[in-house]
N, C-alpha and C positions, 0 to 999 in steps of 0.2 A: 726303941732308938729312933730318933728323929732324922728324918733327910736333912742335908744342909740347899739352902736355895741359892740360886744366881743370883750375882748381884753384877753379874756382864752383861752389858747389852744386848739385845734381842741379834740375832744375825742378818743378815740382809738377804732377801728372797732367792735363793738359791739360780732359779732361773733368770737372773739377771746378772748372773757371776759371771764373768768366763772362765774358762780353763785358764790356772795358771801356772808357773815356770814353777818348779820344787822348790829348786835352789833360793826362790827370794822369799820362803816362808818367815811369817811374820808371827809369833805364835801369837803375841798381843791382841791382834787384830782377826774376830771371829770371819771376817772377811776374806781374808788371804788364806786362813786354816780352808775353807771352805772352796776356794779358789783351786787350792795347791789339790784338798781331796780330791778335787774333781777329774783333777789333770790322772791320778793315781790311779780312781775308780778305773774310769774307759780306759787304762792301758791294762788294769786288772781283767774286767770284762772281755777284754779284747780273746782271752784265754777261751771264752767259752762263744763256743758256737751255737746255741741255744737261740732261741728266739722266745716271744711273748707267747705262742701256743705250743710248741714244743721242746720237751727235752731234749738236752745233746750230752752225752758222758764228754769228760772232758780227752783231749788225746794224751795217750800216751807221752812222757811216763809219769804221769797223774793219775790216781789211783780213786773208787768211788768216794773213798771218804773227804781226799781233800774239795772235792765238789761241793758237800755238804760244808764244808768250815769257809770255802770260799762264801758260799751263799750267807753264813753263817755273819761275815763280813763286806758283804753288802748289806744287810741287812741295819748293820752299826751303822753303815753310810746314808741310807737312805734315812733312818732316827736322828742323827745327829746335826745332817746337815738340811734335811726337809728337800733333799734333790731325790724325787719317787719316778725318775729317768726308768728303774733298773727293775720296779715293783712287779712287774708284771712277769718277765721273765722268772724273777726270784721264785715268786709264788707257783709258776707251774714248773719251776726244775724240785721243786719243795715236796708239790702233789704227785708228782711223778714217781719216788719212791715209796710209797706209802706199802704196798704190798697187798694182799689178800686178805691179812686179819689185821690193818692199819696199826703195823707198828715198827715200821721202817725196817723188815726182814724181806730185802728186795731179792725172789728170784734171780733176777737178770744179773745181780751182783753176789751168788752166792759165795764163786768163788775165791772171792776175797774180803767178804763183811766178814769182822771180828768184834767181838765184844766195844771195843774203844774206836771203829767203824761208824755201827749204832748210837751210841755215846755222843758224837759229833756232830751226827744230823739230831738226835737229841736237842743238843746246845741249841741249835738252828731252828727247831721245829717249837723250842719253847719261848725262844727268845721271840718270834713271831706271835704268841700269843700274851709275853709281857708286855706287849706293843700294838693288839689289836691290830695287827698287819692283817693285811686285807687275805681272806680264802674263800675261793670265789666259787666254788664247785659244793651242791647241795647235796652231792650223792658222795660226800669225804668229808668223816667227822672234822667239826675245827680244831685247831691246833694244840687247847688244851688237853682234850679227849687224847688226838694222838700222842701228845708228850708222857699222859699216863699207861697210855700201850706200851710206849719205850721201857719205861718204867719198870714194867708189869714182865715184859720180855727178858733183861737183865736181869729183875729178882728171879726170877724162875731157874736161873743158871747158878746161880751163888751154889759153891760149889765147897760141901765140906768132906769130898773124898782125902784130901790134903788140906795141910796145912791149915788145918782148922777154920776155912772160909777163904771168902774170894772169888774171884771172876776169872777165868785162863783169859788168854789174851785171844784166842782161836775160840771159835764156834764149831764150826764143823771137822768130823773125824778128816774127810778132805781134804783140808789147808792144816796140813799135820805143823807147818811154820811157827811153832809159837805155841799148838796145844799145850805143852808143859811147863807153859811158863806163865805165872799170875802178874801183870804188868800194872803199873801205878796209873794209867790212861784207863783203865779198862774202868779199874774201883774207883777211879777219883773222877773219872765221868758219872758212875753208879753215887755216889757221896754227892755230887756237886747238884747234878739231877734231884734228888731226896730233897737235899736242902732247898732247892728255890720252890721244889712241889707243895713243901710244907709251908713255905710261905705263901705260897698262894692261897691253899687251900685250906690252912690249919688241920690237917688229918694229920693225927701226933702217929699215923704208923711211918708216915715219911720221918719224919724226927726220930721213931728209934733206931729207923735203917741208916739215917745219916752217922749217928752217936756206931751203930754197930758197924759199919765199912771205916770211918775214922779209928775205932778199937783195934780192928783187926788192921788196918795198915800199917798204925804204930806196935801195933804186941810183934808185927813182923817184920820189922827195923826199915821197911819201903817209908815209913817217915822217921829216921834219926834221931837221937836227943839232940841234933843239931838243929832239926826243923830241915834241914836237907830232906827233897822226895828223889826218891830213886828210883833208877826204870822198872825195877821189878825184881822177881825170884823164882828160882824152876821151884815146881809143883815135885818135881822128879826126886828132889833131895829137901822135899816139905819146907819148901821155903826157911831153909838155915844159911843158904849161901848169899846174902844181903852183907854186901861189905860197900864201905861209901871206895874204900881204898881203889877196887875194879869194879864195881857196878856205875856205871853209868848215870849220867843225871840231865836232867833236859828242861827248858823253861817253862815249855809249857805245861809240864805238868807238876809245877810248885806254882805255876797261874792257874791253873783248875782246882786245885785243895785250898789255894788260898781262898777262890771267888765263895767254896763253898761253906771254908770257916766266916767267913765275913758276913755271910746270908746265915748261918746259927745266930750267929753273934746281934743280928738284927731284928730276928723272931725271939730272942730268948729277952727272962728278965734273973736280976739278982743274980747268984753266981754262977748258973751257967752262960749268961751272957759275958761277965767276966772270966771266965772259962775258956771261953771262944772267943772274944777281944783278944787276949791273952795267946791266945791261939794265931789268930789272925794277926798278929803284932809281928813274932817271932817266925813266920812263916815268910813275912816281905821281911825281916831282916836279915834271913837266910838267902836269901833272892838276890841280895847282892851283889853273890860272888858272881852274875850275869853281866856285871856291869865294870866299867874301868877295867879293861882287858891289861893298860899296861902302867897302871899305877896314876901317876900324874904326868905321865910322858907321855906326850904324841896328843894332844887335845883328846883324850879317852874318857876323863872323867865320868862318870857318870851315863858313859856310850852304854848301852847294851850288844851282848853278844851271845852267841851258843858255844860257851864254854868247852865242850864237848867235842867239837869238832870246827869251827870256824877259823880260831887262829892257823890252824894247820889247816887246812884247806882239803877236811875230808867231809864236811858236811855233805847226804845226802840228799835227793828233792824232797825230800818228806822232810827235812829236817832247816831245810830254808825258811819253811814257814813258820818252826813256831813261837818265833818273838813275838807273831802275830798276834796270836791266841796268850802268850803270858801277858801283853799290854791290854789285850782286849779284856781279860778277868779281871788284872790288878786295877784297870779303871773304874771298870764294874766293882772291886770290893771297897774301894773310897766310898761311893757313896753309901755304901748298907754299914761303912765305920768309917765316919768324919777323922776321926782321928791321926787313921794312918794319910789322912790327904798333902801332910807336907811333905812326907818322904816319898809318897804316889808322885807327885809334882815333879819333885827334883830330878828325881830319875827319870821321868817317861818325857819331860817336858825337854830335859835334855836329849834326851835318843830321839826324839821328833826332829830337834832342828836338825842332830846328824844327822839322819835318818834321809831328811829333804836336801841336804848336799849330796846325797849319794845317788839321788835321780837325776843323772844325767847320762845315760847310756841308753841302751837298746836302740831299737827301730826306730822309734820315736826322737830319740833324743831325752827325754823325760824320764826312762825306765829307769828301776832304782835297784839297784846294786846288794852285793851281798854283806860287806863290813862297807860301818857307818863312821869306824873312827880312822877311815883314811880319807885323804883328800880327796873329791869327786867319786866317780862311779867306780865300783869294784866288782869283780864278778862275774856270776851269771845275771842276766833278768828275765827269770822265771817269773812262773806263777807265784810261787814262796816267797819271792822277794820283794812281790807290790805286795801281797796280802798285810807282809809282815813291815811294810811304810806305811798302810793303808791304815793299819789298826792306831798306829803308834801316834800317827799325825792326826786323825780325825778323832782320835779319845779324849783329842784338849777340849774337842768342846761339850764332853760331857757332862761339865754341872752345868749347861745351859741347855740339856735334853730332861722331857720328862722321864721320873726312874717307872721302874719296871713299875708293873700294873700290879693288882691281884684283888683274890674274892671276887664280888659282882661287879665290876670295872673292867673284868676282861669280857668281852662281847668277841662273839663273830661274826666282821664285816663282811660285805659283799663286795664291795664297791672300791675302787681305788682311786688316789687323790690325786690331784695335777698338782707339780711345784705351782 
């Protein structure tokens, strides 16, 4: 399957932007996309006390993994818009959990790493090496090496005491929170992972583990005949209790199974490409139901929301951010399937301009809010809620980003670049 190329204009030198106003995003114009990220980035950043040599855990009540998807989101920023403000720091909050046997099994975060934890800084850790982002430290493998630690770490736990396979959501007996329950973040990290490893690397053991965690999430109804993904199923009662009616469903993770049928769909040829097109088609048409919270009334159209809890106003902090992460995937699966690019468009290209009317709030004046299909700012302005502006507005400019890397094209730099 072929990349589609840009045919937008190159964007204008980042460092010569300034920060701009949300609200007067201009999505035409790579100028203003890039102006408006800016303004979004440093209010995102602003979260992390961190510096260019040292790590800082984010504070409470930010958890280690949103760290990692933060970073995971700066990372888009610094690719898409060539402003490497943030590189430094990225790179050593990145190196900082690597662990003992480099594979992002951070002591200092026992307490609370779960399977879809790892998964996350995964995302982060490989997405830097589709990108030859810079890892500066000689004595910590590059970021390939660690993404197959990750890897290597999650298969190790697939777990067929129950339910015939799967990942709990908990690692340790410890954080008993979740050990009996197999969650769709956990395996559809474990799926999403497999698939871009094998494209990199063409090692067809990643391709069977991808084909074998897709098996086992549909034979366990955590993906629907709907194409609906669902949060999960207790391990306790063998994964039988998968009902769409009371189980829960959440963006981000029909944006993590889709990024990773789209990456099948991009390595494969003949039918199981068609297979996985097929796959990744019905996956964003499912994804829908995210968007247009109230039909055609109220300017919604096309608005994205967390269904789940947003219109009632019971969304969690974990749960603010992950429009983030379903915009950040579904842009990323445009490019590995041209196809789905008009309905990628419609829908993301819309929740962006929402998205920049609703940064008008916080400290700043700028911070962006938690529902995008009301007028001005709404909300909290969290952490979740610039990630999840952050991703949605700076993904327009991704057919004019180079796509991911792989094979001998992924190199480890040293060095890091000046806007």
């Amino acid at each position: 399957m072929r990349f589609v190329k840009s045919v937008r204009p190159a964007a204008a030198a980042i460092s010569l932007i300034s920060a701009g106003i949300p609200k007067s995003l201009d999505i035409s114009s790579p100028t203003s996309i890039q102006s408006v990220a800016k303004t979004i980035a440093q209010n995102t950043m602003s979260f992390y006390k961190g510096t260019d040599d040292q790590f800082v855990d984010l504070d409470a009540p930010y958890y280690w993994w949103e760290c990692g998807a933060m970073m995971g989101s700066m990372l888009d920023y610094s690719h898409y818009t060539g402003d490497h403000t943030y590189d430094k720091k990225i790179a050593t909050a990145i190196l900082a959990q690597v662990g003992p046997d480099f594979d992002f099994m951070s002591p200092a975060h026992a307490g609370q790493e779960g399977n879809d934890d790892q998964a996350f800084w995964g995302f982060t850790v490989l997405a830097a090496a589709e990108r030859n982002f810079p890892q500066p430290r000689s004595d910590i493998p590059g970021y390939l090496e660690l993404s197959e630690n990750i890897w290597k770490s999650l298969a190790s736990r697939w777990d067929t005491s129950t339910c015939n396979g799967g990942l709990r959501w908990q690692i340790f007996a410890s954080n008993p929170n979740g050990l009996d329950y197999k969650n769709s973040v956990s395996n559809g990290g474990f799926f999403q992972l497999s698939a871009r490893l094998s494209r990199i690397t063409g090692n067809q053991t990643y391709v069977e583990w991808a084909n074998k965690v897709w098996d086992w999430t549909q034979g366990t109804g955590i993906i629907n005949d709907y194409y609906q993904v669902l949060d999960g199923a207790s391990s306790a009662k063998n994964c039988s209790d998968v009902n769409a009616a009371v189980t829960p469903s959440f963006s981000y993770s029909q944006g993590i199974y889709t990024y990773g049928a789209a990456v099948m769909a991009n390595i494969s040829t003949g039918a199981d490409q068609d297979k996985w097109t097929d796959r990744t088609k019905k996956l964003l048409e499912s994804s829908q139901n995210y968007f247009t919270p109230f039909g055609d009334v109220k300017n919604s159209t096309d608005v994205m929301y967390e269904h789940a809890c947003e219109h009632i106003d019971i969304c969690n902090t974990d749960m603010r951010s992950f429009k983030g992460y379903f915009s950040r995937f579904v842009y990323a699966s445009k490019i590995m399937v041209p196809s789905i690019k008009p309905t990628v468009d419609r829908l993301l290209h819309t929740s962006a301009k929402a998205a920049a009317q609703g940064c008008q709030g916080g400290s700043t004046g700028t911070m962006c809010g938690t529902k995008w299909y009301v007028d001005g700012f709404y909300g909290d302005a969290g952490l979740g809620e610039q990630m999840s502006a952050l991703e949605t507005i700076q993904g327009v400019l991704i057919d004019q980003a180079k796509p991911p890397l792989k094979g001998n094209d992924i190199k480890t730099v040293r060095t890091f670049s000046s806007s």
